[in-house]
N, C-alpha and C positions, 0 to 999 in steps of 0.2 A: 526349311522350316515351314509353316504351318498353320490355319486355325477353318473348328467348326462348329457347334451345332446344339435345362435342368430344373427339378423341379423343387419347390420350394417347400420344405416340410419344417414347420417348427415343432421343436419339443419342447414340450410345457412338462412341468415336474412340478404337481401341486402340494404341499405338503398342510394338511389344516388339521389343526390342535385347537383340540377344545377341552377344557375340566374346568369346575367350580366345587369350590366346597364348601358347604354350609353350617353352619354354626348353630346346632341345633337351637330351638328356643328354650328358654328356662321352664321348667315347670310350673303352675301358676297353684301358688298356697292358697289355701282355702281357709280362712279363721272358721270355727266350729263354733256356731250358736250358743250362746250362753243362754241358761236358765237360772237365776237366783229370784225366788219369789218368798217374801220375806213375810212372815205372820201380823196383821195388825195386833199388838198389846190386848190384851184380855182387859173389859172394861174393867173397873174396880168397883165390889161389891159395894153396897147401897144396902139401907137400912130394910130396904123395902124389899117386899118377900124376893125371894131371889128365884132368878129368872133361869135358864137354861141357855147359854151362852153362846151367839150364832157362829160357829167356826169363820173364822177369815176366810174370805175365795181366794184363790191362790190365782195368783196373778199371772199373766199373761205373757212369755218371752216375745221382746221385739226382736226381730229376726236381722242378722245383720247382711247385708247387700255382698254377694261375693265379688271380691275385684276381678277387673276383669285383667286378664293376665297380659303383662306388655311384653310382642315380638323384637325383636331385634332385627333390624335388616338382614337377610342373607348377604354372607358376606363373603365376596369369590377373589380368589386369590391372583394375582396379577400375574399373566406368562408373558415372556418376551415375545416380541411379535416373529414368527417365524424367517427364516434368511432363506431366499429359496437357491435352493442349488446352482453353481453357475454354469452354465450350459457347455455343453463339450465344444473346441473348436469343427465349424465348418463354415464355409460358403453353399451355398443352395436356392441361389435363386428361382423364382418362379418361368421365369423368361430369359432365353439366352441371345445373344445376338450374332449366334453363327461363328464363331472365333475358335478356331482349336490348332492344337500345334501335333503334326505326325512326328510317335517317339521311334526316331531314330538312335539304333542305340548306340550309336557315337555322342550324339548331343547330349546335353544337359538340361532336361526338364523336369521342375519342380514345384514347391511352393512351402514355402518357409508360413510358421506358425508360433503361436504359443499354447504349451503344455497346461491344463487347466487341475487336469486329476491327477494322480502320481503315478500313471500305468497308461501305456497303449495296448490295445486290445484288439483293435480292427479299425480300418480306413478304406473308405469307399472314395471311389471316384468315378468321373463322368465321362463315357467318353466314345466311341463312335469309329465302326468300322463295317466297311461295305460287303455282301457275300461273299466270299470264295478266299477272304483274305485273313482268315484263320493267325492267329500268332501267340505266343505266350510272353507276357507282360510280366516284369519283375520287377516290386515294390521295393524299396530300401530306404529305411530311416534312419538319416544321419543329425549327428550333434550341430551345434551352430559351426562349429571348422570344419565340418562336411565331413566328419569321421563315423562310418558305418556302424548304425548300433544296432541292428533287426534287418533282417530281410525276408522277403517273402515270396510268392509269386501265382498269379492266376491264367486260364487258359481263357482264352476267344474262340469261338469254335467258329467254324467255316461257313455257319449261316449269317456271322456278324452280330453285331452289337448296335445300338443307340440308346445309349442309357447307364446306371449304376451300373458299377461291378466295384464287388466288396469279396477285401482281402483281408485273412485273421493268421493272427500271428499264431508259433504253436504254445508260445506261454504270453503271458500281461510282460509288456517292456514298462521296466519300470523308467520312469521321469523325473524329472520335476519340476513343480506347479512354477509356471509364470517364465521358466525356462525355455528360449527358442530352439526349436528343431526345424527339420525338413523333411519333406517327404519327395521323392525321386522316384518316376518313372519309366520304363525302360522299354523298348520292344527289341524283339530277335530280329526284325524286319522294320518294315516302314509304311503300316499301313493302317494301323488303329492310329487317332486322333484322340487326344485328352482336349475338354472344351475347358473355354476360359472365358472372363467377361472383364468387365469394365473395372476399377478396384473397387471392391464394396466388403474386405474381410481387412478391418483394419488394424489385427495384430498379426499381418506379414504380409507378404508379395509373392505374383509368381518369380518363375528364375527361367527364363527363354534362353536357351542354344547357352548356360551359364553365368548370365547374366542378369542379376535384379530386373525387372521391372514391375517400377513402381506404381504403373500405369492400368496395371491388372493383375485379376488372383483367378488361379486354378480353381474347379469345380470339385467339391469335396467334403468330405465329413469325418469326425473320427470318433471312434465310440459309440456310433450310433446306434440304436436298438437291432437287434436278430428282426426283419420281417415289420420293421418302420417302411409303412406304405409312402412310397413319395408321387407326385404326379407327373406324369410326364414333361417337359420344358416346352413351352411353348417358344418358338423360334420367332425373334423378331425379324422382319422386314431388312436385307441390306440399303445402306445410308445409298443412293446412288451418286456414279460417277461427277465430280464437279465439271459445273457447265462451262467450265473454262480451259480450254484442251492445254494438252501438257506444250512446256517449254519444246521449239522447235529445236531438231537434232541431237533429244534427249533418247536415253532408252526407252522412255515411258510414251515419248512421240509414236518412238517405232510400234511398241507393243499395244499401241492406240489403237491399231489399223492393221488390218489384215493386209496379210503379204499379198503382193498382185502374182498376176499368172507368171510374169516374166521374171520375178523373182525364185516364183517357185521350179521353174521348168531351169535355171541355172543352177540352185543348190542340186537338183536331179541329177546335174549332169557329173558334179564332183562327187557329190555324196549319193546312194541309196539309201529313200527311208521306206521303208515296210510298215502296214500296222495288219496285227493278224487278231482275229478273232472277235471279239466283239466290242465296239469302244461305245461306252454309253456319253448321251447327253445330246441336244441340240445342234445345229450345224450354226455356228458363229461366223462363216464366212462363207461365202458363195461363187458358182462359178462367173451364175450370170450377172453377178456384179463385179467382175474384171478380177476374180480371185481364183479358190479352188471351193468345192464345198468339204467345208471343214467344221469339225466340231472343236472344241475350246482345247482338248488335247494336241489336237492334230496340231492346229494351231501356231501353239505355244513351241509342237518342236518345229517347226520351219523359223520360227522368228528369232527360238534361240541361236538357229547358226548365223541366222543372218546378225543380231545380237554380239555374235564371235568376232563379227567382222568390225564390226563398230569398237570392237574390246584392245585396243591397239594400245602398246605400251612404251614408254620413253628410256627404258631399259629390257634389256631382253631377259625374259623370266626361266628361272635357274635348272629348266629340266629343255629346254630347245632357243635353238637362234631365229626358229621362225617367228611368225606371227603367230596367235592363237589359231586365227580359223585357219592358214597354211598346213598346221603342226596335223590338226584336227583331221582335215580332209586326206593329209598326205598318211597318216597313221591309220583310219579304220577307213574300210568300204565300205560300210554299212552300218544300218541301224535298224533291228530288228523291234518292233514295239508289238509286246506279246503279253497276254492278257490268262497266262497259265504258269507267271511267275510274281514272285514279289519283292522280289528286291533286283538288281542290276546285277547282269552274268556277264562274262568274257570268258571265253566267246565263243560261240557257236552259230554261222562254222566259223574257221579261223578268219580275222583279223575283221568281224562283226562284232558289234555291241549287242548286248539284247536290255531294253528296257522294259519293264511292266508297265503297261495300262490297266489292270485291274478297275476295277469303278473304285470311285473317290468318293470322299464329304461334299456336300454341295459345294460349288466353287464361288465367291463372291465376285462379283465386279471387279475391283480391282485385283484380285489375283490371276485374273484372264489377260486384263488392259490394265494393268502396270507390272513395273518389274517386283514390285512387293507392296501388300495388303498393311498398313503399321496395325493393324488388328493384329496381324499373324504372323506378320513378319518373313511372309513369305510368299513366291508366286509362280505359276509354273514356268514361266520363261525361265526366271532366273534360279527353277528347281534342275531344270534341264539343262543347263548350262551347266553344275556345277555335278552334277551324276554324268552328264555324255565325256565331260575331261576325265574325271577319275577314272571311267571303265575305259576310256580309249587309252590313258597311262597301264594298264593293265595289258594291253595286247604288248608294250614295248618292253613292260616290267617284270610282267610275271604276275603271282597270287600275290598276299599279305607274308608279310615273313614273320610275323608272331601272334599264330592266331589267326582272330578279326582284325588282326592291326598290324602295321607297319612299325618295325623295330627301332628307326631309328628316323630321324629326315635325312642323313646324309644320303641314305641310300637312294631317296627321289623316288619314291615307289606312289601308288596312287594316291594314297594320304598326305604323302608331302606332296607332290601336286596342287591338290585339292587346295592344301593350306597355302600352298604359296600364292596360287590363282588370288583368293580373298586377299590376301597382302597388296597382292598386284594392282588390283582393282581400286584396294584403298587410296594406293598411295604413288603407283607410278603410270598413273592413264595421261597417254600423250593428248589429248584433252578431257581435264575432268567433269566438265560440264555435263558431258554424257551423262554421266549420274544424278545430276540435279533431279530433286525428287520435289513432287506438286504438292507432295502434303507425307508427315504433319509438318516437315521445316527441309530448306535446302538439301543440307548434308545428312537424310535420315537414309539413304542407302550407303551409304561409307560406313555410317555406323554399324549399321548389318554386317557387310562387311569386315568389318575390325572383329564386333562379337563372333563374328562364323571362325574368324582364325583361331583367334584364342581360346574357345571351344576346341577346336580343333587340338592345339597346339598341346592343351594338358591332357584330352580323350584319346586321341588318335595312335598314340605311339605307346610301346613298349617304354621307351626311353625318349620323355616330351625336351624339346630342345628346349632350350631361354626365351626368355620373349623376345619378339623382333627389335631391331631398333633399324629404322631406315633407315 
């Protein structure tokens, strides 16, 4: 297992409503001016010669003042205040802190959510693969019982990846709202990285090697727009190594420290290791400081066998009476590290392993110098331990007998190996201290352990055995 290396887009969905209706005003009457102008009486004739009678002036209308016409306030009709849409689930931070898990596709890697709209349409995800290491990635979304309801799948091309890749269903899966699902990701191979971060997507959790954790959520989106611009993840700084070295006579001691010369000129003389082609990265160990010069890969495989040796059991584990590293050294000659394949071959030529070195995600501090990263849950000692058994099971076993898989565990083929190693580790180390892990709590490598089986246990076979019971 795994971790590496998103950009933070929000969608806003504005919705603004606006209407008002007005009321017109009334029309403003007008009283029309009256005129009544009334005749004064005709004087009354007099004895005296009679006069010619001054017609009355006709009097004058006073005009009356038009009112002035009263408005009514405009008067606007009340809308409910708009509900703005509720955002499709994702996580999308701005900044990542380097954390990604390679989908191997035995494992179980996911990230549990809730349904917001009543259809899936497309889901993006984040996630990081180096040149030459090409693979095709299968999405599949299951119900809360992990029962397949859509599947899909995208290609990686050979020049790699760091960043989005969005995958669209061929029709809308329908949903429903407030309902949990999951989304699961697969690779053919083992060399693309899905990143992950801290938990910050609080309606679900990722799901590592099959198991919750609660501790973190996958890099992801669903529904998100066709050609939503996001920006590239700015990578945080690795936390570095604590300044308090690990527990003396621990794995994490050993893998503190480069192997010395005389270490490495022994494992030589049991085992040959080869590295062919080109291995990227810094040289993590030196000659001229009483080592080899080595880079972080090299490394990691010297230490895993020396790692072998330290791995001693208080019962003998159910595929040899040897010891691990006896079993290891007396089964393969070699070990081929080649950088023109991707996943782990047997064997060529005969009774060789061949492992890839391909370039990787950046490596964090502790995936170098300890047996496992709790970011990622994983690291390369204890990645190379657990691929140099299986492919060496292979030289004694044979291929998979169903498939990518191993039909049954009786048969003890590399997958039951594999599985039974993780048991072994958990629970029959003739001292368990070895494992004591410096951080985040004692028994956080046992735990690895247990989840690497039980992944195992339900992925790996045609026909998965019972759970264990020591």
């Amino acid at each position: 297992m795994n971790s590496k290396v998103a950009a933070s887009v929000c969608l806003v969905i504005s919705l603004l409503l606006a209407g008002c209706t007005s009321v017109s005003p009334p029309t403003a009457t007008v009283a029309p001016a009256t005129s009544s102008a009334t005749a004064a009486p005709a004087a009354a004739a007099t004895s005296a010669p009679a006069m010619t009678a001054t017609p009355a002036l006709e009097s004058t209308p006073t005009p009356q003042i038009e009112p002035t016409p009263t408005f009514l306030p405009e008067a606007h009709i009340a809308l409910p205040t708009p509900t703005p849409l509720p955002r499709e689930p994702r996580n999308a931070p701005s900044s990542w802190d380097g954390s990604w898990v390679n989908l191997d596709p035995q494992n179980f890697m996911g990230q549990t959510f809730k349904a917001v709209s009543g259809e899936i349409r497309s889901v993006e995800v984040n996630v990081f693969a180096g040149k030459g290491t090409g693979d095709t990635l299968t999405l599949t979304l299951l119900d809360a019982s992990r029962k397949p309801i859509a599947k899909t799948s995208q290609a990686v091309g050979a020049d790699g990846i760091d960043g989005w890749l969005r995958f669209e269903f061929s029709k809308p899966v329908p949903v429903t709202p407030g309902a949990e699902y999951i989304i699961r990701l697969q690779g053919s191979k083992v060399w693309v990285g899905w990143k992950y971060g801290k938990d910050a997507y609080p309606q679900g959790t990722a799901i590592l090697v099959g198991d919750a954790a609660s501790y973190a959520d996958f890099i992801f989106k669903i529904n998100s727009p066709i050609g939503e611009t996001s920006s590239p993840l700015t990578e945080a700084a690795y936390e570095p190594l604590p300044s308090t070295p690990p527990q003396p006579g621990t794995l994490d001691a050993l893998i503190a420290r480069c192997p010395t010369a005389e270490e490495i000129a022994a494992i030589d003389q049991d085992i040959r290791l080869t590295f062919e082609g080109r291995l990227s990265g810094e040289l993590v160990c030196k000659a001229s400081e009483g080592s080899a010069d080595l880079t972080a890969f090299q490394k990691a495989a010297y230490q895993a066998i020396l790692a072998m040796k330290m791995l001693t059991f208080t019962r003998p584990p159910p595929w040899t009476h040897r010891s691990l590293y006896d079993w290891f050294v007396s089964t393969a000659d070699g070990i081929r590290f080649r950088d023109d394949i991707a996943q782990g071959v047997c064997c060529s030529p005969p009774r060789v392993i061949n492992i890839p070195s391909a370039s990787q995600p950046r490596l964090s501090p502790r995936e170098i110098w300890r047996w496992a990263d709790p970011r990622s849950g994983w690291g390369l000692v204890m990645g190379h331990v657990q691929l140099f058994v299986h492919e060496a099971r292979h030289i004694e076993s044979g291929p998979h007998t169903c498939g990518n898989l191993d039909k049954n565990l009786a048969e003890m083929n590399a997958y039951g190996v594999t599985y039974s190693l993780q048991l072994w580790i958990a629970h029959y180390l003739s001292d368990p201290k070895i494992l004591t892990a410096q951080e985040p709590y004692p028994e956080y490598y046992r735990d690895i352990a247990l989840g690497a089986a039980e992944s195992l246990r339900t992925l790996a076979f045609c026909e998965p055995p019972p759970p264990f019971t020591p």
